[in-house]
C-alpha positions as MATLAB code, in Angstrom:
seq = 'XXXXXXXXXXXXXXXXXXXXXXXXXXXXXXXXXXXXXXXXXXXXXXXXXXXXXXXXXXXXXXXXXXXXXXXXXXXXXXXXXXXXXXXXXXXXXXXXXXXXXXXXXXXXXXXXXXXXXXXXXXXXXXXX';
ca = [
       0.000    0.000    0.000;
       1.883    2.945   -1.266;
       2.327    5.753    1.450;
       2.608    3.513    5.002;
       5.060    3.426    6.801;
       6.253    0.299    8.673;
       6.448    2.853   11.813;
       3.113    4.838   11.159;
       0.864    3.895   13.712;
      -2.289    2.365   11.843;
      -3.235   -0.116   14.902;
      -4.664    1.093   17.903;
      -5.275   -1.681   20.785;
      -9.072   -1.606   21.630;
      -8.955   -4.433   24.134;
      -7.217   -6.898   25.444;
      -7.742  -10.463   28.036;
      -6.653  -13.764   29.451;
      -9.766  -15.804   29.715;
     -10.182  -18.767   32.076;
     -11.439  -21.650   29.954;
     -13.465  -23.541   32.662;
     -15.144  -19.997   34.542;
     -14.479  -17.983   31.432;
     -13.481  -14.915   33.844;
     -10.525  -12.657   33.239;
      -9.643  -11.151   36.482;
      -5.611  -11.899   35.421;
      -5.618   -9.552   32.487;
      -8.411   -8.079   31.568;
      -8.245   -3.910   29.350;
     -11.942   -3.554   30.847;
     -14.202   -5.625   28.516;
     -16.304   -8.192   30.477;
     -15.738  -11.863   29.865;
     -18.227  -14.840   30.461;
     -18.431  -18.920   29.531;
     -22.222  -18.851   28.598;
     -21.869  -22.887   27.843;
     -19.655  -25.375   27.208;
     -16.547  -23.931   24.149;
     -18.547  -20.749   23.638;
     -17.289  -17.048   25.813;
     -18.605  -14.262   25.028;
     -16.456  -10.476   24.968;
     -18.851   -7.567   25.752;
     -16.947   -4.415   24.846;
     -18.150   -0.973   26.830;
     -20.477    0.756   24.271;
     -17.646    3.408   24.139;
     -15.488    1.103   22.375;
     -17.962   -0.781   20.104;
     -15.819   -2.426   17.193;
     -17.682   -2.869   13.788;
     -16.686   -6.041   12.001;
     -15.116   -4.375    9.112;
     -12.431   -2.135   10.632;
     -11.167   -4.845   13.580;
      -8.526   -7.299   13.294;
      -9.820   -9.762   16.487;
      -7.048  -12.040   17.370;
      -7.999  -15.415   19.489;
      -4.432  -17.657   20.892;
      -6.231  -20.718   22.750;
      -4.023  -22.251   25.315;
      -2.676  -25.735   26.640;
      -5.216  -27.313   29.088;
      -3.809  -26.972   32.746;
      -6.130  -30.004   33.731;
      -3.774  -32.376   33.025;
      -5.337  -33.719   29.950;
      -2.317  -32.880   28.126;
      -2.061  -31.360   24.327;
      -5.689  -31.274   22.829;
      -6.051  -30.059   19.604;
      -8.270  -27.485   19.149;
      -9.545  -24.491   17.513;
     -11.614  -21.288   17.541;
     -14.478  -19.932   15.455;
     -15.020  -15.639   16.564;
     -18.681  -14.202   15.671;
     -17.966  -10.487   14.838;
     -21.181   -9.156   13.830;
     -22.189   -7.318   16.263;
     -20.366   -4.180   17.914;
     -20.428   -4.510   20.839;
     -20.712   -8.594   21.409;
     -17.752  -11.001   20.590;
     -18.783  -14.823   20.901;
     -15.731  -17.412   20.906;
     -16.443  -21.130   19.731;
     -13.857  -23.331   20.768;
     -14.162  -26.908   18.915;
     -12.400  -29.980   19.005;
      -9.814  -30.661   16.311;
      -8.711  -34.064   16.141;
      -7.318  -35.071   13.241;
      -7.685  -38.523   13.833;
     -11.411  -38.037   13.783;
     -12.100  -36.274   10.599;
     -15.150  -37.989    9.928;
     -16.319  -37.548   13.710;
     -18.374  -34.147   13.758;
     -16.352  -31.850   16.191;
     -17.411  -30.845   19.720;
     -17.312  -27.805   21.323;
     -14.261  -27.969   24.261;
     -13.362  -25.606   27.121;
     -10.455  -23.881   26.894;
      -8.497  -20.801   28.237;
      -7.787  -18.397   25.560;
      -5.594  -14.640   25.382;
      -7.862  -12.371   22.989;
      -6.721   -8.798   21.751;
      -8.656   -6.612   19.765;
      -7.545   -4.104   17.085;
      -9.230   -1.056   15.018;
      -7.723    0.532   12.095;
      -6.844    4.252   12.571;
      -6.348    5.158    8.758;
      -8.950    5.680    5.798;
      -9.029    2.618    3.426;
      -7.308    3.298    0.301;
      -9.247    4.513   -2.855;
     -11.352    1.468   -3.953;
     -10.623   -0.797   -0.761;
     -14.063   -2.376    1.058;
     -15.517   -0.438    3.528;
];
């Protein structure tokens, strides 16, 4: 994209969290957005209203972690519904790949989450 510059600032952080996988809190780390397990693999991210992120200028970034339990190295991964402003749900599924024929299963699991918005116009005939 002609005219950035690697060190113009064209990210600003909107929010940030640790999430617990099995109480879906994030008292740990937490930029003010309240966190919640609503059932089992889905959390959902409410935003304050003063930050509400529209789907089409955020960059939402999900990094599921290793189960403490025990249970060792389960692979997983994570599905983000975006469409509303102020709401972020996170799906977690099972990902085995020994079971691709075996229709996946939602999973707890802890999870770091950081929201960006864009802080420069689109260029001339980007979407909006």
């Amino acid at each position: 994209m002609p005219g950035l510059l690697f060190s113009a600032p064209n990210l600003a952080v909107v929010a940030y969290a640790e999430v617990d996988g099995v109480e879906g809190a994030s008292t740990a780390c937490n930029s003010g957005v309240e966190t919640t397990r609503t059932g089992l693999g889905v959390y959902v991210v409410i935003l304050p209203t003063t930050l509400a992120q529209e789907h089409t200028r955020d960059l939402i970034m999900v990094q599921l972690k290793q189960s403490s339990d025990g249970s060792g190295i389960v692979a997983k991964v994570s599905e983000l519904e975006d469409d509303q402003s102020v709401t972020k749900t996170i799906n977690v599924w099972s990902a085995s790949q020994a079971a691709a024929d075996v229709i996946p299963t939602r999973i707890d699991s802890s999870f770091m989450l950081l929201i960006l918005r864009t802080t420069i116009s689109p260029p001339v005939g980007a979407p909006t």
